[in-house]
C-alpha positions, 0 to 999 in steps of 0.5 A: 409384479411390483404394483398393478397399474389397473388399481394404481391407475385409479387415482390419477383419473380421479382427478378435476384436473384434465391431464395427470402423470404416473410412473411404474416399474416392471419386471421383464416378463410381466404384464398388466393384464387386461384392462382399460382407461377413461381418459386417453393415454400417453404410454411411453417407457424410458427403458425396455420395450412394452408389447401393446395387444388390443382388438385392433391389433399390436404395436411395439414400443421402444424408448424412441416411441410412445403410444397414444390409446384412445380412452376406452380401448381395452389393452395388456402391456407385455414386458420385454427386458426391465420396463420403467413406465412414464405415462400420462392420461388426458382426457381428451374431450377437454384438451382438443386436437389429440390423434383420434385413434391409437396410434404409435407417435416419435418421441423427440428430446424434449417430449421426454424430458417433459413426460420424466417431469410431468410425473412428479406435478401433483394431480391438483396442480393450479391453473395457470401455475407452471405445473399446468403449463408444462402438461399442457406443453406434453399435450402440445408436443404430441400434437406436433409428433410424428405418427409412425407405422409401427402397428400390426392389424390383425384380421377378422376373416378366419383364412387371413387370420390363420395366415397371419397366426402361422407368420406370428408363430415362425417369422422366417416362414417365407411361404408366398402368397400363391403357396398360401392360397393353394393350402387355403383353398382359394386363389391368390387374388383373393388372398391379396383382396382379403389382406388388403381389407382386412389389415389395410396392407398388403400380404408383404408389408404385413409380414414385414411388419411381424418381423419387425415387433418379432426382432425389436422383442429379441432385441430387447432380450438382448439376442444377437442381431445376426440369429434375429436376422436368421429367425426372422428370414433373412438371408444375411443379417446385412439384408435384415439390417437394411430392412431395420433402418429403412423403418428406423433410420438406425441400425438394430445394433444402436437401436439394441443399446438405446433401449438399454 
């Protein structure tokens, strides 16, 4: 690992100033370990896809998105393919109307350009000066952005949990729900009531959504998208193309050579 971002990090909210940026540089394969910020933080990649675990579930990060944390929020970053960090923390109490929870946002061409920027502003940049400007326009631009549903709740309730580590585990796994109650023991209406409260989802959408962090992974090893398709359980990589575009409005093929 080239720098460990829980000390570098340490500067930048040692800072009078509300908002600061940092860039850092990983290998594919690394991770942060755990760790967590006083300020909320704007975590975005211009290369690679980052896999964000928390206690509140995953999300998946390619170069189209950024992800807000809210302050606190202990998390590891995983790293998949070489991943050229752009971040920016805020502190929220001081630069109002952020999202209050953390959550998976679009990152437009001009939100990229500014956070590429917003790294080279000194931390004790003046205010009023340009420098303030431009990060106060990062925070506008995140208000303005698009929250997308790019997030895999992980339950508490242990029968559920075991469901959702089994899907983890083998994506192509197409047990349904009745399959799944009978091995648990209790009957499918409950598995559907516990999944529901328990992620905020239903069974189907809950898998489809592991399927998705699964692919973008392999997409970012560079795996051919017809063996995803495979791996993931689908039936042909046309199905599991339509799948992919109605998430993100572009083939996993262009999706592959954005993130490269």
């Amino acid at each position: 690992m080239q720098d460990d971002p829980t000390r570098k990090h340490l500067d930048f909210h040692d800072t009078h100033r509300a908002m600061a940026a940092m860039d850092i540089n990983y290998p594919d394969g690394s991770s942060t370990g755990w760790h967590s910020h006083p300020r909320g933080q704007l975590l975005y990649a211009i290369e690679g896809v980052m896999i964000v675990q928390s206690a509140e579930g995953s999300w998946v990060v390619p170069p189209s998105r950024a992800l807000w944390l809210a302050a606190g929020i202990e998390h590891e970053v995983k790293m998949w393919g070489e991943v050229k960090i752009r971040t920016v923390f805020i502190d929220a109490t001081a630069i109002r109307h952020l999202p209050e929870r953390s959550c998976v946002i679009e990152v437009s061409s001009l939100l990229r350009e500014l956070v590429v920027a917003a790294v080279h502003v000194p931390r004790d940049y003046e205010e009023g000066s340009r420098d303030d400007r431009l990060m106060r326009l990062v925070a506008d631009e995140v208000r303005v952005s698009d929250i997308l549903p790019v997030h895999l709740p992980m339950p508490a309730d242990a029968r559920i949990k075991l469901i959702c580590e089994a899907v983890n585990e083998d994506p192509s796994d197409s047990s349904t729900v009745e399959q799944w109650a009978e091995r648990l023991g209790v009957t499918a209406k409950t598995v559907h009531r516990l999944f529901s409260k328990e992620t905020g989802m239903s069974f189907g959408r809950w898998r489809e959504q592991a399927r998705l962090l699964f692919a973008l992974q392999r997409l970012a090893s560079g795996r051919r998208v017809i063996d995803i398709a495979f791996d993931c359980g689908y039936a042909s990589q046309s199905a599991f193309t339509a799948m992919f575009r109605r998430h993100f409005g572009k083939p996993p093929s262009d999706f592959y050579r954005q993130i490269k």
